[in-house]
C-alpha positions as CSV (number, residue, x, y, z in Angstrom):
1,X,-32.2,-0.9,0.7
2,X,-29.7,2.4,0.6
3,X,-28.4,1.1,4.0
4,X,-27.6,-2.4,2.0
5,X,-25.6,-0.4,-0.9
6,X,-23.9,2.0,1.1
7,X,-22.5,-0.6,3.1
8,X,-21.8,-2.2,0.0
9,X,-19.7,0.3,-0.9
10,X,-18.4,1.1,2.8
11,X,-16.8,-2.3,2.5
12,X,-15.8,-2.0,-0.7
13,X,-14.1,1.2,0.9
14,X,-12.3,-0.7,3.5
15,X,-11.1,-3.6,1.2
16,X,-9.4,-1.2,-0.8
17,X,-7.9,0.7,2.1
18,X,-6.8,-2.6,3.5
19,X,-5.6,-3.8,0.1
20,X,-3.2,-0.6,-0.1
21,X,-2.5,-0.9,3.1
22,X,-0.9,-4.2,2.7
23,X,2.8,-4.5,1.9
24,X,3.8,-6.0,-1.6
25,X,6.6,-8.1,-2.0
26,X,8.8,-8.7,-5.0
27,X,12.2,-10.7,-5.1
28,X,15.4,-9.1,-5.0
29,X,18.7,-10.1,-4.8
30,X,18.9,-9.8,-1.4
31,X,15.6,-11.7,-1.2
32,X,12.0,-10.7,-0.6
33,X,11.4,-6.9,0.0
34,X,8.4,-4.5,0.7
35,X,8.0,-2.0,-2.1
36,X,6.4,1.4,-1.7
37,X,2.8,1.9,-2.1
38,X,0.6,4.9,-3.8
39,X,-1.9,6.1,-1.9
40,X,-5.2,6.3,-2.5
41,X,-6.8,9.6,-3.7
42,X,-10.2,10.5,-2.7
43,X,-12.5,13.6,-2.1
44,X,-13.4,14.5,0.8
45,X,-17.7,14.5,1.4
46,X,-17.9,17.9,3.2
47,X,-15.8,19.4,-0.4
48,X,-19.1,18.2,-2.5
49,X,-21.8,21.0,-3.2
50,X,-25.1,19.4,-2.7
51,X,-26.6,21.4,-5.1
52,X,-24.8,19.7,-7.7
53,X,-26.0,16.1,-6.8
54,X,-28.2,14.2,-8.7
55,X,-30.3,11.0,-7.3
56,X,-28.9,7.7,-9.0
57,X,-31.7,6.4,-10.7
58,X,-30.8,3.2,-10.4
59,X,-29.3,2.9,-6.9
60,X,-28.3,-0.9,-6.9
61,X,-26.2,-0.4,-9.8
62,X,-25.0,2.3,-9.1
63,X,-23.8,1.2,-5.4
64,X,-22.3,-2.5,-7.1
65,X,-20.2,-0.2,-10.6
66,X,-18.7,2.1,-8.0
67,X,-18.0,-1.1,-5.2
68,X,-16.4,-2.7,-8.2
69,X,-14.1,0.3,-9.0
70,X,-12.8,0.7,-5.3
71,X,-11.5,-2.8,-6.1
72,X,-10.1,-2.8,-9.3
73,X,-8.3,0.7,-9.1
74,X,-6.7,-0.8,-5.4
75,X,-5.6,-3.6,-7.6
76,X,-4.4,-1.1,-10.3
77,X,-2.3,1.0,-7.8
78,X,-0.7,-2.2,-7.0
79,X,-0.1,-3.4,-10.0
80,X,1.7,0.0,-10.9
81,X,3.8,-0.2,-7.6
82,X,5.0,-3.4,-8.4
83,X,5.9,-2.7,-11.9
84,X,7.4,0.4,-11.4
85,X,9.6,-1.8,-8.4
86,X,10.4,-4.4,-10.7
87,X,11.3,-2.0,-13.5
88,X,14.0,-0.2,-10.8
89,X,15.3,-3.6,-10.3
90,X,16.1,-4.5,-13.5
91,X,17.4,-1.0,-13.9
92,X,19.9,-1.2,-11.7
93,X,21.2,-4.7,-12.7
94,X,21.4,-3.8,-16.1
95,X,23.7,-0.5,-15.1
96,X,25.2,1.1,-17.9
97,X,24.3,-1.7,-20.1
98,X,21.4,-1.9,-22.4
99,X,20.0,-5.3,-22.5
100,X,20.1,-8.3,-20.5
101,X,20.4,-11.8,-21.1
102,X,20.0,-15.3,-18.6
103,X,23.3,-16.0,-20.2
104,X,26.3,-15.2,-22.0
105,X,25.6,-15.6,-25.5
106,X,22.1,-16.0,-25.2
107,X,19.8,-13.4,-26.6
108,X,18.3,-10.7,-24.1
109,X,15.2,-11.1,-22.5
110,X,15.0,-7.2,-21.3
111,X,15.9,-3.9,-22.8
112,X,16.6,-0.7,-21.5
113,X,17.9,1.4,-23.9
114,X,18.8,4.9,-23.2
115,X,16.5,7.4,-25.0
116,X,16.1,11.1,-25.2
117,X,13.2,12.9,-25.8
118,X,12.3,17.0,-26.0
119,X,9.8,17.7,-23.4
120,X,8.1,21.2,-23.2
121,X,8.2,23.3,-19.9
122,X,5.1,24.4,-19.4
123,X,5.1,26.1,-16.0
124,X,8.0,28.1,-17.9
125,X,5.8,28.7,-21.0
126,X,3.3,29.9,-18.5
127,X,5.6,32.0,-17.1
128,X,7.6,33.7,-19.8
129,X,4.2,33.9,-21.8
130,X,1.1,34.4,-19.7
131,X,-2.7,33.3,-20.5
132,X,-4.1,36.8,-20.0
133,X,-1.3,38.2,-22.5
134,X,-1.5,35.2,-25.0
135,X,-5.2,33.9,-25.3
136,X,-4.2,32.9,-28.8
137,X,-1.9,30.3,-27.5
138,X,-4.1,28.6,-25.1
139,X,-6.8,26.4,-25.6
140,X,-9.7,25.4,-22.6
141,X,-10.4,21.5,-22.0
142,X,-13.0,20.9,-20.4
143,X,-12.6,16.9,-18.3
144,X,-14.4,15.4,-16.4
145,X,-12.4,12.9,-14.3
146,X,-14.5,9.8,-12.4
147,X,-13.4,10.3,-8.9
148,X,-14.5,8.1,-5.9
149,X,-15.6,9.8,-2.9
């Protein structure tokens, strides 16, 4: 039985590596191109203190939820990659411009107006005004990220 669901999720495993590992295409003007691909983040087993494993206490399920998640975030990462490619696309035959239309006259279908925003340095915050000196500024989150080993 825990042979069946880790190679449940073994192949769930490899069908996500193979997923990412195969090259999306999206139309350009120059035709169909191969865009860039994230890759896949994961922990490695020997990182993992086994005093700080629990047992799943459902096994089956547990082995199918995290199978299912090796797909769908391989999907997600390619989704992203493609957006972000199709996003640079439009970009750059916009130019300078802010909108763009399928013809003159017509009204846009796309736009890419130029925005500014104040963003805070905070590895310069850090710097100029450190945690140890400035407890008052600082607050501790505590997360806790689902990450697929």
């Amino acid at each position: 039985m825990s042979d069946d669901i880790r190679r449940l999720i073994d192949e769930a495993k490899a069908q996500a590596d193979t997923y990412d590992a195969t090259p999306t295409m999206i139309q350009t003007p120059e035709g169909w191109k191969p865009i860039e691909r994230t890759a896949r983040r994961a922990i490695k087993p020997e990182d993992v203190d086994p005093s700080n494993i629990k047992v799943a206490p459902d096994k089956q399920l547990v082995g199918m939820l995290v199978a299912q998640l090796h797909e769908i975030r391989s999907q997600k990462r390619e989704l992203d990659d493609r957006d972000t490619a199709i996003k640079r696309l439009l970009e750059d035959m916009s130019g300078e411009l802010e909108y763009i239309s399928l013809e003159e006259g017509d009204r846009p279908v796309v736009s890419l107006k130029h925005e500014q925003s104040v963003r805070l340095n905070t590895a310069r915050v850090k710097e100029l005004l450190p945690v140890d000196d400035n407890p008052e500024l600082y607050t501790t989150v505590t997360s806790r990220p689902l990450r697929l080993i």
